[in-house]
C-alpha positions as CSV (number, residue, x, y, z in Angstrom):
1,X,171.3,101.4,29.4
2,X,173.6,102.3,32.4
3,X,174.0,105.7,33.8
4,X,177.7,105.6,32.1
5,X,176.1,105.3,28.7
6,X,173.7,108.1,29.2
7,X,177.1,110.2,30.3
8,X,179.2,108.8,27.3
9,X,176.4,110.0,24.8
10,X,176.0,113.2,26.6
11,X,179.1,114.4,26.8
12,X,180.1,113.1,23.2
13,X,177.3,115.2,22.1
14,X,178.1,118.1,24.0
15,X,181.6,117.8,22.5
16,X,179.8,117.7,18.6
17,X,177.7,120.9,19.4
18,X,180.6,122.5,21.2
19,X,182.7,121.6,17.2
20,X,179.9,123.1,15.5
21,X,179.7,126.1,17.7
22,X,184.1,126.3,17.4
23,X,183.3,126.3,12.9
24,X,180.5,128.8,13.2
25,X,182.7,131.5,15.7
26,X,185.5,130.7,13.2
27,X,183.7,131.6,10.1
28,X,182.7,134.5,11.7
29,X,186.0,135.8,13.0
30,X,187.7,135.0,9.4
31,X,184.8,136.5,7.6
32,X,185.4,139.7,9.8
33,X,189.0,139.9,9.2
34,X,188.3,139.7,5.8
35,X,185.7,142.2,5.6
36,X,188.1,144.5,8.1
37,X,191.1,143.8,5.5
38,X,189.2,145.2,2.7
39,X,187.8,148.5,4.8
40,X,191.6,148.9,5.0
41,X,191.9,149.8,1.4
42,X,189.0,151.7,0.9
43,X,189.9,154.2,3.4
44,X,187.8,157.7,2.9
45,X,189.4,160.7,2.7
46,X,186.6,162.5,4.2
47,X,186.5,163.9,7.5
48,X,182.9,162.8,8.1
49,X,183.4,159.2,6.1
50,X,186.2,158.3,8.1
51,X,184.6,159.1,11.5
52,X,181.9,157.0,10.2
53,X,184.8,154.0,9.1
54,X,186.3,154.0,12.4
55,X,183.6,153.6,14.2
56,X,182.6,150.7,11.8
57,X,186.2,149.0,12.0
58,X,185.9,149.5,15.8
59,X,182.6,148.2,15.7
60,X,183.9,144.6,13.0
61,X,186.8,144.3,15.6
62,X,185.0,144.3,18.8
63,X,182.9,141.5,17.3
64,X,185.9,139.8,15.6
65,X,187.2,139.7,19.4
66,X,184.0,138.4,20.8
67,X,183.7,135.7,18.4
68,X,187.7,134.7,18.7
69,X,186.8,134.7,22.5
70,X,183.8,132.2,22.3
71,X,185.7,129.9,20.2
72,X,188.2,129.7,22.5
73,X,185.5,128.7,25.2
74,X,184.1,126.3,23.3
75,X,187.3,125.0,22.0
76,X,188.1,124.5,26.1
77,X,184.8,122.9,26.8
78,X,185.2,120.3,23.8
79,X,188.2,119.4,25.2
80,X,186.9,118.8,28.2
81,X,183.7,117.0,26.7
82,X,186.0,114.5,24.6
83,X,188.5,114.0,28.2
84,X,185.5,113.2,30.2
85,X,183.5,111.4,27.8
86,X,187.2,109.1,26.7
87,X,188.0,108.4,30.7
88,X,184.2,107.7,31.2
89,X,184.6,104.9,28.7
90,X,187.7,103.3,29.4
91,X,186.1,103.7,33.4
92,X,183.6,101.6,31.6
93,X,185.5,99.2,30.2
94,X,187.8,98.4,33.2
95,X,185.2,98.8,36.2
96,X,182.8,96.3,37.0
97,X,178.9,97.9,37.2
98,X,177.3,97.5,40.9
99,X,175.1,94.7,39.6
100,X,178.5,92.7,38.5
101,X,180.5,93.8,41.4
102,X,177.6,91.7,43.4
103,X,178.0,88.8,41.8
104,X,181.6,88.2,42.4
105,X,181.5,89.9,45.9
106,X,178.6,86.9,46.5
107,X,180.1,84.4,44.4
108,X,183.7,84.7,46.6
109,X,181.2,84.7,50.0
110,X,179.9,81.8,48.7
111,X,182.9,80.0,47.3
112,X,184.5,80.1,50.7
113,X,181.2,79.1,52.6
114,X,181.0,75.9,50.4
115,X,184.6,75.2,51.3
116,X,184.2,75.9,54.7
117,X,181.5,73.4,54.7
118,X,183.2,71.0,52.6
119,X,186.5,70.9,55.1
120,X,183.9,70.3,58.2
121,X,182.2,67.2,56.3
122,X,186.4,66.2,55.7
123,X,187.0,66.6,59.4
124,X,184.0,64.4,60.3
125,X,181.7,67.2,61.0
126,X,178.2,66.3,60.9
127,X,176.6,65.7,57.6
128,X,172.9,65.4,58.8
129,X,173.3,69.6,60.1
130,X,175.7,70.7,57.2
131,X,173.7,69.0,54.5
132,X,170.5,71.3,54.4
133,X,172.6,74.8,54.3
134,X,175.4,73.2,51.7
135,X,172.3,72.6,49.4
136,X,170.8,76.4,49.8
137,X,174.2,77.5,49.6
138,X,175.3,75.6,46.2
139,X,171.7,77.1,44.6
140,X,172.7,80.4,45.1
141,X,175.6,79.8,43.3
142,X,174.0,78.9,40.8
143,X,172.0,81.7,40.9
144,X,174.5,83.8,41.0
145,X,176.8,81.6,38.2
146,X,173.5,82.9,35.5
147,X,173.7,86.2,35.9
148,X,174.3,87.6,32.2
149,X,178.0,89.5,32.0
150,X,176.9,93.6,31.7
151,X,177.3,95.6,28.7
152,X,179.9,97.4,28.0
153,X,182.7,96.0,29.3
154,X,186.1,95.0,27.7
155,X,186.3,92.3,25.4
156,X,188.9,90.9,27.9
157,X,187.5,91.9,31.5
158,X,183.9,90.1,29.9
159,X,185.6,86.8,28.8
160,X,187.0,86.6,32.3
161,X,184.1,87.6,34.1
162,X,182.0,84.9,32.0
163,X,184.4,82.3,32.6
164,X,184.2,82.7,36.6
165,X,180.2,83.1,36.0
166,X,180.4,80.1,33.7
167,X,182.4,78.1,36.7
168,X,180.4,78.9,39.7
169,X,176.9,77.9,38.1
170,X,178.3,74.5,37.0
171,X,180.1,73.4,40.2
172,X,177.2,75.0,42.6
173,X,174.9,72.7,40.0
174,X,177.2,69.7,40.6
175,X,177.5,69.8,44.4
176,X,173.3,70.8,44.7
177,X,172.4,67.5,43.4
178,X,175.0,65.6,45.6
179,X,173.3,63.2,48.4
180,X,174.6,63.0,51.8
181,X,176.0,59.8,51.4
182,X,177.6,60.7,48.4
183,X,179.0,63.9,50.3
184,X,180.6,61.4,52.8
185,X,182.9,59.6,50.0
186,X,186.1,61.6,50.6
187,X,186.9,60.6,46.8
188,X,183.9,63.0,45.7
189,X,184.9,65.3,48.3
190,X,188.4,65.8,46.9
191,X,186.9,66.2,43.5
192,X,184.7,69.1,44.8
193,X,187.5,71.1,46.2
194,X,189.6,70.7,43.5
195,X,186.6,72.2,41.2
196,X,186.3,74.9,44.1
197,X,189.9,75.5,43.8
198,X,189.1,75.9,40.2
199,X,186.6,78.5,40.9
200,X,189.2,80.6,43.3
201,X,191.5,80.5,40.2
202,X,189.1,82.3,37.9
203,X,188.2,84.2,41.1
204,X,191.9,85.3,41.3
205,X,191.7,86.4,37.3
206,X,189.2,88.3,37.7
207,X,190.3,90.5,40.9
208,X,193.2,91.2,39.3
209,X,191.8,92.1,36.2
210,X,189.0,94.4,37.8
211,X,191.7,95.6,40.7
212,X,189.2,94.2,43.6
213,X,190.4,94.3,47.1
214,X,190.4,90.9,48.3
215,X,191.6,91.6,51.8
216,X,187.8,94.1,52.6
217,X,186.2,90.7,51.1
218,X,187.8,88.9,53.5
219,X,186.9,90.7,56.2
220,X,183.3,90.7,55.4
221,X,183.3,86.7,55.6
């Protein structure tokens, strides 16, 4: 369980006991009144009685204030609980988690190495030097392409992130079993991009979805 969940639960409880706290203050303060309301109409006519009655009724109201007072604090605080604990989980549901920020930050590294590579094998680049780091390069993405979608996210934001996951572990499996010969048929080549292209599509979905800065990416390549 992320450190969101353990927040969400916390502050959802917090926001029950702060409820039962705001029922119990309540009862009190309406039991008071009560009580207070039926002192009124018992008023003693003695001197010494009634010394003794206000000092009660003082004594009922000062606690009648005390308990209107705490309610109000905890009515403040559950507030505050249920806030927190509601932007917590939509923060949740619309934020990718470090491990799946990682992913795509690595899967758009590695997207744009492989078509890097890719355009210097087009260009008649050497296939001998590119071939070994094209091959460690496509396994990663498949690495990468495996990693389970994390908990918790939006129905939505998890179908697109699995999709680009989905994507990048298929076409880095393609290309990793590709020979060199095979990588100098410009046919194949053109294939490849195209399914890179793909890739950049999903890519695209899911920055815009997940509101990632593209351009800091960019300049990390």
């Amino acid at each position: 369980m992320v450190l969101l969940d353990w927040f969400f639960i916390g502050l959802l409880s917090l926001a029950m006991l702060c409820f039962l706290f705001v029922l119990f203050c309540l009862f009190y303060f309406f039991s008071i009144k009560m009580e207070l309301k039926k002192s009124q109409q018992k008023r003693p006519k003695s001197k010494i009685k009634r010394k003794k009655w206000v000092r009660k009724r003082q004594l009922l109201v000062s606690r009648q204030k005390r308990y209107l007072k705490n309610a109000l604090i905890f009515i403040v605080i559950l507030f505050f609980s249920v806030g927190s604990a509601v932007y917590a989980r939509y923060y949740q549901l619309t934020n990718l988690t470090s491990e799946d920020a990682k992913v795509v930050v690595q899967g758009y590294l590695l997207t744009e190495d492989l078509e890097q590579k890719l355009g210097t094998i087009k260009e008649g680049g050497s296939i001998e030097k590119v071939y070994p780091q094209f091959q460690e390069v496509s396994s990663l993405l498949v690495t990468y392409g495996n990693r389970p979608v994390s908990a918790g996210l939006s129905k939505e934001g998890a179908k697109r992130l699995t999709r680009y996951y989905v994507s990048m572990k298929y076409v880095g499996m393609n290309l990793s079993t590709l020979t060199q010969e095979q990588l100098g048929n410009e046919e194949t080549m053109e294939s490849y991009l195209k399914d890179l292209s793909k890739i950049k599509e999903r890519q695209k979905e899911v920055f815009t979805y997940f509101k990632v800065n593209e351009s800091a990416l960019k300049q990390k390549n």
